[in-house]
N, C-alpha and C positions, 0 to 999 in steps of 0.2 A: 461548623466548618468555617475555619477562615481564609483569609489571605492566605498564610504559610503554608495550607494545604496547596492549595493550586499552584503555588510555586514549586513546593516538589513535586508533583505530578507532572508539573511544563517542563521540568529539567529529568524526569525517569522518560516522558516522550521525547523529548527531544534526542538522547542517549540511543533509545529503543529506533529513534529514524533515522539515525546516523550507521547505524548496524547494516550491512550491505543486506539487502535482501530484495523479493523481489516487486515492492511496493517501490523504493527507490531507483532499483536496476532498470524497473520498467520506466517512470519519471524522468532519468536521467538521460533514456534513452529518447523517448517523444520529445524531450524538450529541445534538442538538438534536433531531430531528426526532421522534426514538425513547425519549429520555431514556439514564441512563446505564447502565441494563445492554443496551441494543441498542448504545451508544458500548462499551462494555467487551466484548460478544461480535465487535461487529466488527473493534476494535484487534486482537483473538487471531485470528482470521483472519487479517487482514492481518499481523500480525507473524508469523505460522507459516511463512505462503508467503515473507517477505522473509526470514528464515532458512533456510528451506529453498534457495532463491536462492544466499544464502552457502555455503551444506553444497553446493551443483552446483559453484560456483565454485571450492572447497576442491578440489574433487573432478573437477578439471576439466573442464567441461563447457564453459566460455570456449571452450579449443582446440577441443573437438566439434565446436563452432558453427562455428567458422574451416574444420575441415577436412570440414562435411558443412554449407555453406550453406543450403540449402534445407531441412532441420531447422528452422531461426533463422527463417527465412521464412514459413514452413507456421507455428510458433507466434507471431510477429508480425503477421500478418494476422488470425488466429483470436483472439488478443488485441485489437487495431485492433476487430475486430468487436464485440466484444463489450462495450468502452466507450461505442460507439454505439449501441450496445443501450440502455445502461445511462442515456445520455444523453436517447436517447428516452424513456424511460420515465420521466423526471424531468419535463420538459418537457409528455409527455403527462398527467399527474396532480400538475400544477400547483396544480390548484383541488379539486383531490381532497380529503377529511379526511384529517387527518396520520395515523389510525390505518389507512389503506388504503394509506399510501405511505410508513411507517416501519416496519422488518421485525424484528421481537424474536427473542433465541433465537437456535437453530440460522440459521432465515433471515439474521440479519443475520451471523453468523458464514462461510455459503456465501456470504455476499454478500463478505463479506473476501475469503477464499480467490480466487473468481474475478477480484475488481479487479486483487490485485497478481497472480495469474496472468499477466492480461493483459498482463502489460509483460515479455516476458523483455529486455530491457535491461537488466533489475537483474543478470543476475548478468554482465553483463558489466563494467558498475560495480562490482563486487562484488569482481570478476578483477583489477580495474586496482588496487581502493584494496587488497585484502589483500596484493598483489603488493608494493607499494609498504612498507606497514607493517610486516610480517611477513616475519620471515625464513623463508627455505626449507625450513630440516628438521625443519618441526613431524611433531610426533608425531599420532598419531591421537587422540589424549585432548586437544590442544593444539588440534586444528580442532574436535571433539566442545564444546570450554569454549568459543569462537573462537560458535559457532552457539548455545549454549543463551544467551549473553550478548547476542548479537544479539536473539534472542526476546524477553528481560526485558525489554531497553532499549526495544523497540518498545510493548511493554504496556502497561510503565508510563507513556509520553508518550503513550499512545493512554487509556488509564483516566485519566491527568490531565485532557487534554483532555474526556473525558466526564463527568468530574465538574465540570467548570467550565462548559461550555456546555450542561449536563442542569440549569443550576442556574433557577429559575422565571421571572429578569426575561429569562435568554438564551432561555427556551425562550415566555417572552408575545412578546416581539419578534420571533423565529422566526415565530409562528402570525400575528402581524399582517403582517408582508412573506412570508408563505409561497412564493404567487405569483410573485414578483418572483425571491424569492432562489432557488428550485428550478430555475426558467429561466436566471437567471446559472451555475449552477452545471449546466446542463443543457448550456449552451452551452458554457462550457471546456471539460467531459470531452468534446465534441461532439468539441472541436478538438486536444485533445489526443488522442484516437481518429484522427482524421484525418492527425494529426501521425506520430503512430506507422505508419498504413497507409504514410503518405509517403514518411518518410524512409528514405534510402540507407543 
């Protein structure tokens, strides 16, 4: 494995988080809503779990999935579920004050964890693009560099993101459309939850 590996892998993630979804939608929205150390604890969440995704995928769990389908099932439904959880609750505390419905700390950090839980798609994404990238007889020290460069990469674009959108005109504009935007944003993870229950 060399350099040139990890360079397209940083630029197929990079691609893959810029893709609205709800690892982002959720980030974009803590980081405003929380300021930037609720944006900075939840990116580490989310970026633990989206590496750990890669380290399954390393570690084949892709195939798992293939030869124990209802594994993938039983955690795609239990995921499904729990965006609509997550969707309700946005929706329900629309009008709430932002300090009863942005979660600092550890909270916003379990809130990472459980988002991108909820999607084991990723490491099937995960399967497809490392397969694609990366030659076959990496070493164990080659998938260990492979996952902790995954972690960074997520961090840093999740701590960007929170310093930018934590910054006071993004977060007066936030508090004036609260309403409005928690409900948009209540309503994709709705459907991306649903999407997920759905599809085959």
């Amino acid at each position: 494995m060399g350099w040139a590996h990890l360079l397209a892998f940083n630029a197929a993630l990079l691609a893959a988080m810029a893709a609205p979804g709800p690892a982002l939608l959720f980030a974009l929205r803590q980081s405003i809503a929380g300021g930037f150390r609720t944006g900075v604890a939840t990116g580490a969440g989310l970026g633990l779990v989206a590496a750990g995704w890669t380290a399954a995928a390393l570690l084949g769990l892709g195939a798992l999935f293939a030869l124990v389908p209802w594994a993938y099932l039983a955690l795609k439904i239990t995921g499904a579920l729990y965006l609509m959880r997550v969707a309700w609750t946005l929706w329900r505390d629309a009008y709430a004050p932002v300090a009863d419905s942005a979660h600092p700390g550890a909270r916003a950090f379990l809130g990472g964890v459980l988002v991108n839980l909820s999607n084991p798609k990723s490491v099937l994404f995960a399967a497809s693009v490392l397969a694609v990238i990366f030659p076959q007889d990496m070493t164990l020290a080659d998938k260990a560099l492979i996952v902790l460069d995954h972690f960074v990469i997520e961090l840093c674009v999740y701590t960007a993101f929170a310093a930018l959108l934590a910054a006071p005109p993004a977060r007066a504009g936030y508090l004036r459309l609260k309403p409005v935007l928690d409900r948009v944003a209540a309503a994709v993870l709705g459907a991306l939850g649903l999407r997920l229950l759905l599809d085959r």
